[in-house]
C-alpha positions in Angstrom: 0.0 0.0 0.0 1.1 3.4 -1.0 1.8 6.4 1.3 -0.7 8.2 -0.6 -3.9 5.6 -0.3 -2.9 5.6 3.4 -3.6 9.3 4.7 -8.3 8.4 3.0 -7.9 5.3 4.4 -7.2 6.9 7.8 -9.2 9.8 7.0 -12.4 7.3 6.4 -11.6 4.9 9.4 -11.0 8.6 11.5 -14.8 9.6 10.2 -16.2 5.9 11.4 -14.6 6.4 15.2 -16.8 9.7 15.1 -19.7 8.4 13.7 -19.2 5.1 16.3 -19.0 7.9 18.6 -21.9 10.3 17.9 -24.1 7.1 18.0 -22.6 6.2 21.3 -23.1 9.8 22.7 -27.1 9.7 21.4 -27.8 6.0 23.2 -26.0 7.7 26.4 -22.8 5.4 26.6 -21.2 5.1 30.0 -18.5 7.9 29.7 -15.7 5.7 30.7 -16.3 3.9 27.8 -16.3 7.2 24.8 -12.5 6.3 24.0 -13.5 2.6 23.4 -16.1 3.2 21.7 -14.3 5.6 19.0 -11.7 3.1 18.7 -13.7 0.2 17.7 -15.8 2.4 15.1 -12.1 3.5 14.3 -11.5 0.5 14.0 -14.3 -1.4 11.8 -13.8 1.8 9.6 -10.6 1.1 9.2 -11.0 -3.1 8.3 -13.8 -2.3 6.1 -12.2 0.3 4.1 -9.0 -1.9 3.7 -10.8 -4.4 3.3 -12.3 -2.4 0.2 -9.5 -1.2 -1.0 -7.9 -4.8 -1.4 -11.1 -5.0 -4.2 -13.0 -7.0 -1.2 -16.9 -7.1 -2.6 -18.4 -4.5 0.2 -20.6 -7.4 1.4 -17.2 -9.6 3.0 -15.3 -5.9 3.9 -18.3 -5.0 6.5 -19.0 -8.6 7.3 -14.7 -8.7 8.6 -15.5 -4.8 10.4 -18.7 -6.5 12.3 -16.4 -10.0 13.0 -13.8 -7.8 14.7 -15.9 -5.2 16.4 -18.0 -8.3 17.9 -14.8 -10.1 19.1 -13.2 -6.9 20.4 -16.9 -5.6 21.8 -17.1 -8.9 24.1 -12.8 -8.6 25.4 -13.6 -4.9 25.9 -17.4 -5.9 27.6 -15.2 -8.5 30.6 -12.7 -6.0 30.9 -15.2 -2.8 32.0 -18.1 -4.8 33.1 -20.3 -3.5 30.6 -23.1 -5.3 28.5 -21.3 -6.3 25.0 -24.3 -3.8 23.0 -22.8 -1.0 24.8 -19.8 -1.7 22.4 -21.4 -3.1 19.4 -24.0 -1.1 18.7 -22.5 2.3 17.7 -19.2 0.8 16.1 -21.6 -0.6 14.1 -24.6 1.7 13.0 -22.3 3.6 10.4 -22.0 0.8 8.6 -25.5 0.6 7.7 -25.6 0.8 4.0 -27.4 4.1 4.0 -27.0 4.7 0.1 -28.1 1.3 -1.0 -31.4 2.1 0.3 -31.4 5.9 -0.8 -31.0 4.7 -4.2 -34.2 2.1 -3.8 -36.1 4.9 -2.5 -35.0 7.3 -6.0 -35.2 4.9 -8.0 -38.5 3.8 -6.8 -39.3 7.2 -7.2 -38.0 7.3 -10.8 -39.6 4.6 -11.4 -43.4 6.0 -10.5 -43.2 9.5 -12.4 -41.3 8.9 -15.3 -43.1 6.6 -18.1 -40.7 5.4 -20.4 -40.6 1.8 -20.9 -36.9 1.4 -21.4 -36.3 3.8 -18.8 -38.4 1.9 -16.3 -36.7 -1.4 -17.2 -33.2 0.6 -15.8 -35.0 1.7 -12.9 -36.5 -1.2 -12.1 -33.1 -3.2 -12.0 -31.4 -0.8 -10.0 -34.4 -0.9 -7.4 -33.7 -4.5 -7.4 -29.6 -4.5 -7.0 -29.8 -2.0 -4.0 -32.4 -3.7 -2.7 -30.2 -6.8 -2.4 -27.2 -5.1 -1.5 -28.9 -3.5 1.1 -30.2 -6.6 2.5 -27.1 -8.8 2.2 -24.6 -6.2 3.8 -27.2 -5.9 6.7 -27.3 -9.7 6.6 -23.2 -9.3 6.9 -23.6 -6.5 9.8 -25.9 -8.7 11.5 -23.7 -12.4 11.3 -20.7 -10.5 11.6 -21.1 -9.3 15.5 -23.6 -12.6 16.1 -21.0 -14.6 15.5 -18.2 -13.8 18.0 -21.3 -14.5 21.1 -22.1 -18.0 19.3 -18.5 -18.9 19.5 -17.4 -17.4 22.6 -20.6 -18.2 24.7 -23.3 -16.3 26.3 -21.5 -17.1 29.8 -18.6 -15.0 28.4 -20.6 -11.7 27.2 -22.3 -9.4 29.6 -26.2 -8.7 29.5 -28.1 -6.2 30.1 -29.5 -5.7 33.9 -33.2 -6.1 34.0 
């Protein structure tokens, strides 16, 4: 890897950690927990991007960023005492594929107004494809921090008090 893909692939993984961040600040994260938090959105920016930038499809990059934030989110859960969502959950949520399901909704939209038959066809197939990539990196999100708690145990992750 180059000097010069380095500096957007740290930029982007940089942009995650505050995302991972922002999200942890709105669902009122313990506050001894902020730095973690950062670094494993820092983090699963980081692998994902990487990942992508290896020519990974986008489906196995955030799949690897949800493995590792779910492996990390359970070690980093025993060591503070804290539930394992407190972790996972906003490392996670700016991976959502956001623009998969922006272009469903436009081209849904293109689809309804504009009356063109081959036109439509185009539409119609990219409502489809975003719709599926939408689904399957969700799919990917959702396996990737399941995962770790299958294999480690649920007598190794923390749970929520009731």
């Amino acid at each position: 890897m180059m000097m010069s893909d380095f500096f957007p692939l740290l930029s982007n993984a940089f942009w995650s950690g505050l995302a991972a961040l922002g999200f942890g600040l709105l669902f009122k994260i313990p506050q001894r927990v902020i730095l973690t938090v950062f670094i494993l959105g820092f983090l699963a920016g980081f692998i994902k991007f990487y990942a992508l930038h290896q020519k990974f499809d986008i489906a196995i990059a955030t799949f690897l960023a949800a493995l590792s934030v779910g492996f990390l989110a359970i070690g980093f859960a025993r060591r503070v005492a804290k539930p394992t969502v407190v972790f996972m959950i906003p490392a996670i949520i700016p991976m959502i594929p956001g623009y998969f399901a922006y272009q469903v909704i436009l081209n849904i939209q293109k689809f309804i107004f504009f009356h063109d038959t081959a036109s439509n066809l185009i539409y119609l197939n990219h409502i489809f494809y975003n719709a599926f990539m939408t689904l399957i990196i969700l799919f990917a999100i959702s396996l990737g921090v399941s995962l770790p708690m299958l294999i480690v145990g649920k007598d190794m992750t923390r749970r929520l008090k009731e």
